[in-house]
C-alpha positions as CSV (number, residue, x, y, z in Angstrom):
1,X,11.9,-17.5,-15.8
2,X,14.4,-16.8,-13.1
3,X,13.6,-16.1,-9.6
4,X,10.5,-17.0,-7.8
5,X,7.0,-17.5,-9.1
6,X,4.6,-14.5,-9.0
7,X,1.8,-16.7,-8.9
8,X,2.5,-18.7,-6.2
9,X,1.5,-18.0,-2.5
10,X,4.6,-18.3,-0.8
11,X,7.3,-17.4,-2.7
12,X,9.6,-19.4,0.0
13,X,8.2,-22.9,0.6
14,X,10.3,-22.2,3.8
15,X,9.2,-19.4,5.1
16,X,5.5,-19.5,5.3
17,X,5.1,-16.1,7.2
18,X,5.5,-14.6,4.2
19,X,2.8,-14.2,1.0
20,X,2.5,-12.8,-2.1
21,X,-0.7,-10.9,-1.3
22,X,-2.4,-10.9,-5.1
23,X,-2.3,-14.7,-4.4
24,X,-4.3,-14.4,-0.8
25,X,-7.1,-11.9,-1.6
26,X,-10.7,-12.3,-2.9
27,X,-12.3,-9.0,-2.6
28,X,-12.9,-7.4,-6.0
29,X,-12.0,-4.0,-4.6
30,X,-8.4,-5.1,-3.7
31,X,-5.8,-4.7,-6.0
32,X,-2.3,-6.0,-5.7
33,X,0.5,-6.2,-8.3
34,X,3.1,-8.7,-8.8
35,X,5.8,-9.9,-6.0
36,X,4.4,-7.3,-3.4
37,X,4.4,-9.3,-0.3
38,X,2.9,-9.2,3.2
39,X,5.3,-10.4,6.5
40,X,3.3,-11.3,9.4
41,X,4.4,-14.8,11.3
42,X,1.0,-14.6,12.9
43,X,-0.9,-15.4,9.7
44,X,0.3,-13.4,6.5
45,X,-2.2,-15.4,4.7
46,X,-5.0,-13.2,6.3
47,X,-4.2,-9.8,4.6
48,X,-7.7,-8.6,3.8
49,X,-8.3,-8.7,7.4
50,X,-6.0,-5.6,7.8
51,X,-8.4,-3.9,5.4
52,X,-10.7,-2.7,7.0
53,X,-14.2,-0.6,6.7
54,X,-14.1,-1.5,2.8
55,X,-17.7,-2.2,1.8
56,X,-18.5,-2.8,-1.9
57,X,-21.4,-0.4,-1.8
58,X,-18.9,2.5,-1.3
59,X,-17.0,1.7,-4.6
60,X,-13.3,2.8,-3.2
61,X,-10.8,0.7,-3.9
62,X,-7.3,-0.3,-2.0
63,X,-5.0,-0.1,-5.4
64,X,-1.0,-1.3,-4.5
65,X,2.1,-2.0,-7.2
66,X,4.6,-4.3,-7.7
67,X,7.7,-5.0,-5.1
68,X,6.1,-3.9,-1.9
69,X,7.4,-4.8,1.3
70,X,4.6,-4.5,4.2
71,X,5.4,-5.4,7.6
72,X,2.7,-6.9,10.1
73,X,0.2,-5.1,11.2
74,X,-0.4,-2.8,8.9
75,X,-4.1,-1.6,8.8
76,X,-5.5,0.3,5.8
77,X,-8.6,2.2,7.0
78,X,-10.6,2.2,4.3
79,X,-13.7,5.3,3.2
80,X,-16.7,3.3,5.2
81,X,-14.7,4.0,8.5
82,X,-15.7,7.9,7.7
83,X,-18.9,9.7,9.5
84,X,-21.0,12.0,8.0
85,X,-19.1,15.5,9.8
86,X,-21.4,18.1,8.3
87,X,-24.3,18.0,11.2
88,X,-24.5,18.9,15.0
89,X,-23.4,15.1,15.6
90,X,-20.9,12.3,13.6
91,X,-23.1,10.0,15.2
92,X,-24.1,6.6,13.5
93,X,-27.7,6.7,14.4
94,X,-28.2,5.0,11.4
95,X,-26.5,1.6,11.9
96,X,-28.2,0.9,15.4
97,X,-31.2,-0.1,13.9
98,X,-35.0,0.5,16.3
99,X,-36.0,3.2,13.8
100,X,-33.3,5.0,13.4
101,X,-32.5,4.0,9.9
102,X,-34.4,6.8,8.4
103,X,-31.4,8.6,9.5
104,X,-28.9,7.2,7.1
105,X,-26.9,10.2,5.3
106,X,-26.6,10.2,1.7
107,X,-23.9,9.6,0.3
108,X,-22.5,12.8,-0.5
109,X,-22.6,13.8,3.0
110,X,-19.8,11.5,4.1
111,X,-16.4,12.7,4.1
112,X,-15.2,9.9,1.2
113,X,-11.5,10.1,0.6
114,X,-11.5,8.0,-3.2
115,X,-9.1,5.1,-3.8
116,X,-6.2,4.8,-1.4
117,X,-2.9,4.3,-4.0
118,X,0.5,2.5,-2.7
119,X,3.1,2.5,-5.9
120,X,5.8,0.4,-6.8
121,X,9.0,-0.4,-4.9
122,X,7.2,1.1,-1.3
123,X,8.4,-0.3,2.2
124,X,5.8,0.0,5.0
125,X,7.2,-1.0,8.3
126,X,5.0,-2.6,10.8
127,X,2.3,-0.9,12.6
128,X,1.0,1.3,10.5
129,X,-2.2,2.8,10.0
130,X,-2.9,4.3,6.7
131,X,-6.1,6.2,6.1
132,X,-8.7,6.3,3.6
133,X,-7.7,8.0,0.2
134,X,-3.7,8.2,0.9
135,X,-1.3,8.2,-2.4
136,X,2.1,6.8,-1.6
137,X,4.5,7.0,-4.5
138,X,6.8,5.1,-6.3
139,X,9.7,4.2,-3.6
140,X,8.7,5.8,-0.5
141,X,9.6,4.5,3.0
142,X,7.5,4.7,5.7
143,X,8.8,4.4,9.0
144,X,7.3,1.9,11.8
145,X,4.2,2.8,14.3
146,X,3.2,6.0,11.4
147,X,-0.3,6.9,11.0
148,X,-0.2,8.4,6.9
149,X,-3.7,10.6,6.5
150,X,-1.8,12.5,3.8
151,X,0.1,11.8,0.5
152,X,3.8,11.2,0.5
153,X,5.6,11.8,-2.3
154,X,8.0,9.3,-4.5
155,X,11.2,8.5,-3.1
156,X,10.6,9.7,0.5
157,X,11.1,8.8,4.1
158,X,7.5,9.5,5.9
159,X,7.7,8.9,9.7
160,X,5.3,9.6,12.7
161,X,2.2,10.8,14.1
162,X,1.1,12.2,11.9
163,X,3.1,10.9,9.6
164,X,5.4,13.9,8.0
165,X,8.2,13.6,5.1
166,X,11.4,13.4,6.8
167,X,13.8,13.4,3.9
168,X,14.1,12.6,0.0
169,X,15.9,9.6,-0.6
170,X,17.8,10.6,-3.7
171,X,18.4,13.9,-5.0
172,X,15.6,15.2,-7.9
173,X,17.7,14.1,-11.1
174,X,17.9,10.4,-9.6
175,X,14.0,10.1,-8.3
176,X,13.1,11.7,-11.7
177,X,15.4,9.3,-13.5
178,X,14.1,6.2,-11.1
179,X,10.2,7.3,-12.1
180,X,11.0,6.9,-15.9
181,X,13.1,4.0,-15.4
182,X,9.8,1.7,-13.8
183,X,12.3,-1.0,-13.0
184,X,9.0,-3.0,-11.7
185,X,7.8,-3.6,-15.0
186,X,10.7,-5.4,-16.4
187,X,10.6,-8.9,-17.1
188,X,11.9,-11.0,-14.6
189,X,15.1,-12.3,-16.5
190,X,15.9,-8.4,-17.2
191,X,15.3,-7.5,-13.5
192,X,17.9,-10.4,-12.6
193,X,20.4,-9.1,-15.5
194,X,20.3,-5.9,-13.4
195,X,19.8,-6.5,-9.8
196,X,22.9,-6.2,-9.2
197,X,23.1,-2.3,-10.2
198,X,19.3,-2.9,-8.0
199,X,20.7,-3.6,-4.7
200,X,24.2,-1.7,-4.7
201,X,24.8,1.5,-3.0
202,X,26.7,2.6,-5.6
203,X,24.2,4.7,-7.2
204,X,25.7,5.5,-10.7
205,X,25.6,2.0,-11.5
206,X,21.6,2.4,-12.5
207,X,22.4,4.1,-15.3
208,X,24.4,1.1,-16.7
209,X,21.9,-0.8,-17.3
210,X,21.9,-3.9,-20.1
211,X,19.0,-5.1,-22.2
């Protein structure tokens, strides 16, 4: 196999501020595809800890593909971090215990947002909060310091707060071409065959791709 091993923590011996986050998790509810990796010189080992309000008794799951990039900081907000918004008050008499548990909404009356979805080939930049349920497709960029309570589409630049689509990175044809392609689940020698076609600006040389 050429290239680094998926398997593998640190896919650098040298540079231990960066993980391969399938390697680092143990919650059930987390799932992480191959060669995504998490940057954080502060402890990248520690990733679950930016995932928070996930509690197995709400079932959602945080669901992310192969060849991320996630700067530090980010912070998935996960479906427990909702209140129940239906009644005169959103707040959590519930959780403060002294007979007040006989308050505890059913589910259904919390606002729960499903599975929160990053694709393939997606760079976060650090700082960012993304909140329960968000889709973000196949190779999106999204800006540093963005707070993403909505879905952005494949192939765009998101930025802000809120964070809005700023531009496509390719034009249609390519991004549809890109979507069928699903470089990310080549083998690893075929992905080093082609990574130069990968990493060049010259765009028309993805479509000369060998075997």
């Amino acid at each position: 196999m050429i290239g680094p091993n998926p398997n593998k923590v640190y896919p650098n011996e040298n540079i231990k501020q960066i993980v391969y986050i399938k390697n680092v998790i143990t919650r059930p509810n987390i799932i992480v595809g191959d060669y995504t990796y998490y940057d954080d010189v502060n402890g990248a080992e520690k990733f679950e800890d930016h995932v928070t309000h996930h509690y197995p008794f709400l079932g959602d799951k945080l669901i992310i593909g192969k060849f991320c990039a996630i700067a530090k900081d980010i912070e998935f907000v996960m479906n427990g971090a909702n209140h129940r918004m239906c009644s005169v008050t959103t707040y959590p008499f519930n959780i403060m215990g002294g007979g007040w548990e006989q308050f505890t909404p059913a589910l259904e009356d919390l606002p729960l947002k499903g599975d929160t979805i990053i694709g393939n080939d997606v760079w976060i930049g650090q700082n960012v909060t993304v909140m329960p349920g968000v889709h973000i497709g196949d190779g999106a960029i999204i800006a540093a310091n963005s707070v993403v309570a909505k879905d952005v589409p494949a192939y765009c630049i998101a930025g802000g707060n809120p964070c809005r689509v700023l531009r496509k990175r390719f034009d249609d044809e390519l991004i549809s071409y890109l979507l069928n392609l699903k470089w990310w689940d080549w083998e690893s020698d075929k992905i080093f065959r082609n990574m130069e076609a990968l990493c060049s600006g010259d765009l028309t040389k993805i479509r000369s791709i060998t075997d």
